[in-house]
N, C-alpha and C positions, 0 to 999 in steps of 0.2 A: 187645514181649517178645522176649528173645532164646533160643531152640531150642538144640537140641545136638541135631546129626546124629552116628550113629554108623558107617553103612556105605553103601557106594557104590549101594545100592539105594535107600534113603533118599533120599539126594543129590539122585540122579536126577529123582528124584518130585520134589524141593523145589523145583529149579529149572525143569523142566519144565511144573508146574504152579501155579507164583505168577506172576501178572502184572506184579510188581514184586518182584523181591526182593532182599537184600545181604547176601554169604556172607563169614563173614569164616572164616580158616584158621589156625591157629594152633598149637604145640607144648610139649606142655609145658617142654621142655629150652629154652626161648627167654624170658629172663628181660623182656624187652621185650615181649612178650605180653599180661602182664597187667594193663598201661597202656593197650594199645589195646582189650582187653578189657572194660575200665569203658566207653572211650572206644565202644564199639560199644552196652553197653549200655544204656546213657543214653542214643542216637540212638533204639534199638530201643523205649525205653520214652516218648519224644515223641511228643503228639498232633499235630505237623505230618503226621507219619510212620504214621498207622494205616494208612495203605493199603500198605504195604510190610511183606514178610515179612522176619525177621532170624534168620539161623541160624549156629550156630558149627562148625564140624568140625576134627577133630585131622588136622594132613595123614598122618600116618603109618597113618592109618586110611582114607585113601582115596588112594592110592599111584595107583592110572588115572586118577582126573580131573583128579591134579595134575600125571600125564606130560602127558596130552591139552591141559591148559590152560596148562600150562608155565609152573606154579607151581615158580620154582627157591628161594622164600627165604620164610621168616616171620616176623612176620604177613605177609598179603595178604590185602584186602580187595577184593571183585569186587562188582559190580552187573549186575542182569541184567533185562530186557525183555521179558516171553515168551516165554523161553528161551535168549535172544539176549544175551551180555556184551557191555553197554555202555560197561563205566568200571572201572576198576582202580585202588588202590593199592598199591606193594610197601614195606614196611618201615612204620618207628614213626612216623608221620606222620600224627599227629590232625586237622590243618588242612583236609590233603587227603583224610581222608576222611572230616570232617564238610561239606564239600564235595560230595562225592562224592553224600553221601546227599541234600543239599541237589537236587542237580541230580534226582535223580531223586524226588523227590519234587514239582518244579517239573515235572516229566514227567508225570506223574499227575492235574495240575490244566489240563494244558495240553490245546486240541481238536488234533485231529489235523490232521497239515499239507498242506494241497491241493495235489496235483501243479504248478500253476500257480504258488503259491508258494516250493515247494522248487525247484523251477528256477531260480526268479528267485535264491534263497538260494547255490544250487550255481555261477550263473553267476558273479556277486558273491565266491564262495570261491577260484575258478578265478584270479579275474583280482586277486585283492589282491594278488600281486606277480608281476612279469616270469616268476619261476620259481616255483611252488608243487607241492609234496610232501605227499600225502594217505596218511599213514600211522597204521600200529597204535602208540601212544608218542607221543614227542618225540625229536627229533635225541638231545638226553641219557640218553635213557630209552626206548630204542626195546622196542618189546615183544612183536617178535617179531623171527624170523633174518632174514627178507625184508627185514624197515625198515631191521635194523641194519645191511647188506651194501652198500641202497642211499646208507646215511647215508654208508657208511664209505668209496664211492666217490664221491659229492661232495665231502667232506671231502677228499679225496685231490688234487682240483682245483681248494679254495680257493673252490668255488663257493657262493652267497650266495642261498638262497632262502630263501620263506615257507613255514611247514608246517600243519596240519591233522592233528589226531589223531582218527580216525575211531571210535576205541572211545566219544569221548565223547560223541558224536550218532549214533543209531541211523538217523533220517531224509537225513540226509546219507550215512552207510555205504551205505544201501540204496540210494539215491537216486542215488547216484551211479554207479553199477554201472550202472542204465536207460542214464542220463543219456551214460554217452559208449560205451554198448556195451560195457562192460571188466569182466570178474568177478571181477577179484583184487586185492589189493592189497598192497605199493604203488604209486602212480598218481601219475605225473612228466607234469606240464604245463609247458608254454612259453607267453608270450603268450597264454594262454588256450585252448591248442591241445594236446593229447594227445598226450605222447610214447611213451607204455608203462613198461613194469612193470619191474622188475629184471634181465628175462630182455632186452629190450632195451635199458637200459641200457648192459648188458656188453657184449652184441653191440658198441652206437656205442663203448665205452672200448677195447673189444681193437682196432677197424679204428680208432681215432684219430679218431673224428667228436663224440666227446660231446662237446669245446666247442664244433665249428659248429652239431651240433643244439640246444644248448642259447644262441645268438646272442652266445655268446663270443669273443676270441681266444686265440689259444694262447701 
């Protein structure tokens, strides 16, 4: 069944306290809305899907979750974890967010993943190519300033890596953080080796080293 939240106290409560849940936000003046609107409700009323809470909110009714979450457009469709957003869609895009819901409902049925095997998952993600980029988004659709800034400076040098969207595995976000000491993201590796986050990045592109650090030539 799908909800209707009305106020940022509401919200609050909904996300906070479903252990599965999928917000979708929405406006009336947004004529594309009411497409993804069926499109949510008929996920919401799927017996795949009982163990997941589905709620709807007007964004212009909760104007601080959507600065804090940096909801710039509608629809958008979020997925949450325990309080934790796992997964996003932005715009009219049913595919992906019957997707979306898929995945976390595959979350739901799934045991929880042993330290021992998330390593092994996390080593394995590191090393799928020479260069790998653990970000919020994709290259295309980065989904926050951080990803986008870091995208926007390899892009800048033609450079050719794998990337890793970290909103849509919770166990990998968190997992990874242990895993190389690093709290934030995004996370630039080389050969399987840790380079830093955006803030070093820049540092190597202003002194002219991001192609050596990165086993380039120039």
């Amino acid at each position: 069944m799908l909800n209707t939240i009305d106020s940022e106290e509401r919200l609050k409560t909904f996300v906070n306290n479903s252990s599965l849940c999928v917000l979708y936000i929405s406006a009336t003046w947004a004529p594309q809305c009411s497409q993804i609107g069926e499109v949510v409700r008929l996920l919401s009323s799927d017996p795949r899907y009982t163990s997941i809470s589905f709620s709807e909110v007007n964004a212009e009714s909760v104007e601080n979750f959507c600065k804090e979450y940096q909801i710039t457009s509608v629809p958008t469709v979020l997925s949450f974890s325990d309080g934790r957003e796992v997964g996003r869609v932005n715009g009219a895009k049913a595919a992906e967010i019957t997707k979306l819901v898929g995945d976390l409902g595959v979350k739901s049925d799934s045991p929880a993943v042993g330290s021992g095997d998330l390593n092994s998952r996390i080593k394995a993600l590191i090393c799928q190519a020479p260069i790998m980029l653990f970000m919020k988004g994709s290259p295309e659709h980065p989904q926050c300033g951080f990803s986008k800034q870091i995208v926007a400076i390899l892009s800048s040098h033609n450079v050719k890596y794998g990337h890793f969207d970290i909103l849509k595995d919770e166990d990998i976000r968190q997992g990874l953080k242990k895993y190389s000491e690093w709290p934030t993201y995004p996370q630039l590796y080389v050969d399987g080796e840790l380079i830093g986050g955006l803030d070093i990045v820049k540092q190597l592109e202003e002194s002219g080293e991001l192609l050596s650090a990165l086993h380039m030539k120039a």
